[in-house]
C-alpha positions in Angstrom: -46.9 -9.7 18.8 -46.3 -5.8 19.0 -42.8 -6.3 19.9 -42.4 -8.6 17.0 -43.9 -6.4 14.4 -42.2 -3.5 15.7 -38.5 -5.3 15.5 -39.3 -6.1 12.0 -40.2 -2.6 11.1 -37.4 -1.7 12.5 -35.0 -4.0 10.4 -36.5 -3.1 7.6 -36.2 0.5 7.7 -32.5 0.0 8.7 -32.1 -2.0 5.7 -33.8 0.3 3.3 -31.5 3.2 3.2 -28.3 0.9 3.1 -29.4 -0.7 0.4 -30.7 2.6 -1.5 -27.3 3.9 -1.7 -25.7 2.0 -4.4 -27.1 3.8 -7.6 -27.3 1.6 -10.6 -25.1 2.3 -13.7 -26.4 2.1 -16.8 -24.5 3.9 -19.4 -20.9 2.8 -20.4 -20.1 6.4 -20.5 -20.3 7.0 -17.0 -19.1 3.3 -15.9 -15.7 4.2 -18.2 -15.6 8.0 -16.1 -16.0 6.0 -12.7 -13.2 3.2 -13.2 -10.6 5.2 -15.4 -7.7 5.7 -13.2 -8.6 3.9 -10.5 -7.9 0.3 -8.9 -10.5 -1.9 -7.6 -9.6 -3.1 -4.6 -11.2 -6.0 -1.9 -8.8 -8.2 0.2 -6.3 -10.2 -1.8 -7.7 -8.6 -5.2 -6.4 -5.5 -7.0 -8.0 -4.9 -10.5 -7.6 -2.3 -13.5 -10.5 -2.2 -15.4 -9.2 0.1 -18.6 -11.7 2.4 -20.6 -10.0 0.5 -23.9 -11.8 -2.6 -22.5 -8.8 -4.5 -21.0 -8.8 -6.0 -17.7 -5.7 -7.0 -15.4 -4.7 -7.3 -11.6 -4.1 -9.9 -8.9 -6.6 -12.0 -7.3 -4.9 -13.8 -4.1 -1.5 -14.6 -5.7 -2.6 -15.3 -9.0 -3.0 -13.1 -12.1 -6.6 -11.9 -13.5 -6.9 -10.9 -17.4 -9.8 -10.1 -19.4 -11.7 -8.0 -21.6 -14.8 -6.2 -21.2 -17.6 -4.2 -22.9 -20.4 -2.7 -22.3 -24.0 -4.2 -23.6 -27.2 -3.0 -23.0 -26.6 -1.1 -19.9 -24.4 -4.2 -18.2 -20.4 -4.7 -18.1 -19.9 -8.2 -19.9 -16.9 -9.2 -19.4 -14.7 -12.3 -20.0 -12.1 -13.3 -17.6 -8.8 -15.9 -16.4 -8.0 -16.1 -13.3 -4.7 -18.3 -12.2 -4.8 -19.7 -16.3 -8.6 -21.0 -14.9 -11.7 -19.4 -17.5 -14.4 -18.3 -15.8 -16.3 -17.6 -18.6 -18.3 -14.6 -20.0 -20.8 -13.1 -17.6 -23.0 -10.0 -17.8 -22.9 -7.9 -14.7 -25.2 -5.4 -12.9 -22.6 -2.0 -12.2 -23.8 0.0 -8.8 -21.9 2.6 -7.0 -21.8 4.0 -3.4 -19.2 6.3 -2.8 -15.8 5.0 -3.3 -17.3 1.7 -3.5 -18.5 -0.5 -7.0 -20.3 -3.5 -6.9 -20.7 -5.8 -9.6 -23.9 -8.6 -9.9 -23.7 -11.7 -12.1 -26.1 -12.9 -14.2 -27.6 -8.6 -15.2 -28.3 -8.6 -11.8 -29.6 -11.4 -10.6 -26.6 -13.3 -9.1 -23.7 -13.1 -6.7 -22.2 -9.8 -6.0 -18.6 -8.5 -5.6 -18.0 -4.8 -4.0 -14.8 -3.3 -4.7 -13.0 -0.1 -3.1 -12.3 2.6 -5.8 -8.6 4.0 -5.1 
């Protein structure tokens, strides 16, 4: 039973700090600072994600377009991938680094993290 507890303590203060480090965004004026000039990358994706509120890249072999703004402290943005809509979604902004990660549904959703280069 020791051993048990013990392992679990153990995960959970490995997890902790790993998942303290993304700091939450919640003012468009810092989100624009963080993306401008940059490309978000992951495997097979490369996005621009303007201050102006355009966005446009690749995503596997297909092109990504969209607009965005920013609405009580989330990124909402409407996007077409391929020709396909996927709709307008409000998203949770974190960063870490040189990495940006972006929850669906203000947070409560799927997640996507992105290099920053």
């Amino acid at each position: 039973m020791r051993i048990a507890a013990w392992i679990t303590g153990l995960s959970l203060a490995a997890a902790g700090p790993a998942l303290a480090d993304f700091a939450k965004v919640s003012d468009g004026g810092l989100f624009k600072q963080i993306v401008t000039g940059k490309t978000l990358t992951r495997p097979l994706v490369r996005l621009e994600v303007s201050p102006a509120g355009v966005i446009s890249g690749k995503g596997a072999a297909w092109e990504v377009t969209g607009e965005w703004r920013w609405q009580d402290g989330y990124f909402c943005r409407d996007l077409s991938w391929g020709g396909t809509d996927l709709g307008y979604n409000c998203q949770e902004v974190a960063v870490r680094g040189d990495e940006i990660r972006f929850t669906s549904d203000r947070g409560a959703g799927d997640s996507a993290a992105f290099r920053l280069r």
